[in-house]
N, C-alpha and C positions, 0 to 999 in steps of 0.2 A: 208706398210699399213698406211692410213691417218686413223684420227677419221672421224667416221660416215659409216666404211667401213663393209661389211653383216658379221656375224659368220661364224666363222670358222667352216665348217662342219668337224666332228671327229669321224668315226668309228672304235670301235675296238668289233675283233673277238676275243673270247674267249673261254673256255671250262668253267673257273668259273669266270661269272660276279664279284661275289661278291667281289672279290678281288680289281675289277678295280672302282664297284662300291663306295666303301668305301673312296679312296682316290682320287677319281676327284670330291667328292662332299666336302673336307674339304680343310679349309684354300682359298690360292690364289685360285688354280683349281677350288673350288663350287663356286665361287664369281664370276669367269670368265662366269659360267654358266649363270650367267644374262645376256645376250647380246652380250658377245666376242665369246666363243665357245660352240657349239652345238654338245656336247656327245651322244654317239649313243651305247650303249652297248650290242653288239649281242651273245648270247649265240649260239656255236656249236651245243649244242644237242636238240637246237630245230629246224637243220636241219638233222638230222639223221635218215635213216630207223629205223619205225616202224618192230616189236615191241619189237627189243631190244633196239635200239638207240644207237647203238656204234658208237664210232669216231675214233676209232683207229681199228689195225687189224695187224697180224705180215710181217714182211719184209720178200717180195721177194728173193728167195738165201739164207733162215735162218738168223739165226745172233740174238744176243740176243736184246731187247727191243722191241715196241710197235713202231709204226709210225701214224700216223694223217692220217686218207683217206681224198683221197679229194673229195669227192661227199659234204660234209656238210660245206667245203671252200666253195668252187665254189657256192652250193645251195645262203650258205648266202651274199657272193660276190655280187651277181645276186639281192636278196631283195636289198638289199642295195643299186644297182644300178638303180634299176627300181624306188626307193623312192625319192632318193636325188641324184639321177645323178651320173653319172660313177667316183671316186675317182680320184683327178692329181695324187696322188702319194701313193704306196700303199707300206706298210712297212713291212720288216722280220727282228725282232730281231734274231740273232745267234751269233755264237761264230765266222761263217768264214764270217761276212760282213765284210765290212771297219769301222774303229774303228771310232766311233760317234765323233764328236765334233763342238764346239760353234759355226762353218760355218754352219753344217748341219742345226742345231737347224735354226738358221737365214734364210737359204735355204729353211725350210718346213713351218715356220713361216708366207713366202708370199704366202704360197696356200690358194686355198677359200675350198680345200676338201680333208682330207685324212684318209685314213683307214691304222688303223695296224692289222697286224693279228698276233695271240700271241699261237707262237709253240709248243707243249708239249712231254714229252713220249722222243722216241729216238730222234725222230724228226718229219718229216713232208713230204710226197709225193711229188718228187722233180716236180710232173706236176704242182702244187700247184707254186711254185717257178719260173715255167719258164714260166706258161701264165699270172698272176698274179700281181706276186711280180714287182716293179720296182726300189725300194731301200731295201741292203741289209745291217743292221748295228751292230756293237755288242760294248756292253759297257764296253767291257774288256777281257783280256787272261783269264778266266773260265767259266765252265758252270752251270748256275742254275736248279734247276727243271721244272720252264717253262717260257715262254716268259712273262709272265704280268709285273715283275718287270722293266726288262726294257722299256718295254713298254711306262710303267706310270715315268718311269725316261724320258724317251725321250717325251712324251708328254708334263713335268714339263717343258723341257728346251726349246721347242716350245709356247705353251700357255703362258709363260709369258713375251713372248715378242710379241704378239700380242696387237695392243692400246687397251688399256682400262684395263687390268690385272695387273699390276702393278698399285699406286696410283700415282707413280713417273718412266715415263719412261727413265728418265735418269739415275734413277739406273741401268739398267738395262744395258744400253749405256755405262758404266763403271765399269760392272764388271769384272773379272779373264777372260781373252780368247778376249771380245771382242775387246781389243784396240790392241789386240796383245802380253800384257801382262798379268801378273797375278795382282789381287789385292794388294793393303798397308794396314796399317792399318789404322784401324777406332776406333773412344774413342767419348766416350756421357759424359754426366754426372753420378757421382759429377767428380770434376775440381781434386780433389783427392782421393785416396783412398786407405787403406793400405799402406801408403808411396809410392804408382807410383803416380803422376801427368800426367797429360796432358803435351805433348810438347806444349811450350811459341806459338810455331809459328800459331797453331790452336785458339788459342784465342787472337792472336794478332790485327785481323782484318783487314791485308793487304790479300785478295786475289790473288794479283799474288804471293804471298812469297807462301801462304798456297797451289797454284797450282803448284809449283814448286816444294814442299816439297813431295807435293803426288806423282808428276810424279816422283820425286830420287826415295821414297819410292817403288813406283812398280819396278823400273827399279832393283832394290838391291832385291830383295825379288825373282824377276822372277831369273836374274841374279843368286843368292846362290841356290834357292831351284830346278829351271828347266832349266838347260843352256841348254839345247834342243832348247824349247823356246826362249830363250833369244838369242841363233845363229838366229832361225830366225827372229826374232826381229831384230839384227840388220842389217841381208844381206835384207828385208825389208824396212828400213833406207836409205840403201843407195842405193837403186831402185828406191826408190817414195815413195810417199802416199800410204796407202791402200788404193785399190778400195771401 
């Protein structure tokens, strides 16, 4: 994404706005609202037959829970796409995608359109899934009550790496995941406190000492806390550059 590039269009389906509402309008998210992304927040049940409005209904074969019809998917799919154009990429949080991380975020980041849709109940009409869905992701080995939360976690690590959401996009450039490794650490002021100081080498004012410091720093940090990581960090290393 250069600067000056159009908002990211961003819909998401849900059963309770409110949820979604509340937290893309605060902090980074609402700020991003000025200009970077254009939130779109569709409630389910106002594509629902009249005049009960359900959204769910029980599973085929028995079986205990509630499943998501897809008539009020697909209904709002359709708004959605007649408004602002068909989504590149349309999202299903769950337990059995592929496990999210800092590529994805960077992956959905250069779209100019995408819609999540946020599952509830047992689950969700696998028609739903197979005309629909084109990415499947989950933010961990558990399951919550319903999709919004990761949702808006997977939006957070989208949106703020789109230009303009950040004050500063190189932080962003150097955080945990993107170099490869995990973050070091980091110290502000005062210079002391409690008996910790600041390591000498941060206020020394040689920048390459202090770029040096941070790169050990990540490398020991990734290294103790995620040798997962840190293997592929180095069979990485001795490939090449990251693309």
């Amino acid at each position: 994404m250069s600067a000056g590039s159009p908002p990211l269009k961003l819909a998401i389906l849900t059963p309770f706005p409110e949820m979604v509402a509340a937290v893309v309008a605060t902090s980074i998210l609402g700020r991003a609202a000025e200009g970077v992304v254009n939130y779109r927040i569709v409630n389910l049940f106002d594509y629902a037959d009249p005049p009960h409005n359900k959204i769910d209904d029980e599973p085929y074969g028995g079986g205990a829970g509630m499943i998501l019809k897809p008539e009020p998917i697909f209904r709002a799919f359709d708004a959605v796409a007649e408004s602002d154009g068909k989504p590149a990429r349309v999202i299903f949080p769950t337990p059995d995608g592929a496990p999210f991380t800092q590529r994805h975020a960077e992956d959905l980041a250069r779209a100019d359109h995408l819609m999540i849709i946020s599952g509830h109940y047992k689950g969700v009409d696998q028609r739903v899934r197979d005309a629909l869905v084109t990415d499947e992701y989950s933010i961990g080995d558990f399951v919550l009550t319903g999709g919004e939360l990761p949702a808006l976690m997977m939006i957070d690590a989208v949106v703020r790496l789109r230009e303009g959401a950040l004050n500063s996009s190189e932080s962003a450039r150097t955080d945990s995941f993107s170099t490869g490794l995990l973050d070091g650490p980091h110290y502000t002021r005062p210079r002391e406190f409690r008996g910790q100081a600041v390591p000498e080498v941060l206020i020394s004012g040689d920048h390459g000492k202090i770029a040096a410091w941070r790169q050990e720093r990540r490398e020991a940090n990734t290294r103790e806390r995620r040798p997962d990581i840190w293997a592929q960090y180095q069979a990485a290393e001795e490939t090449g550059p990251r693309p």
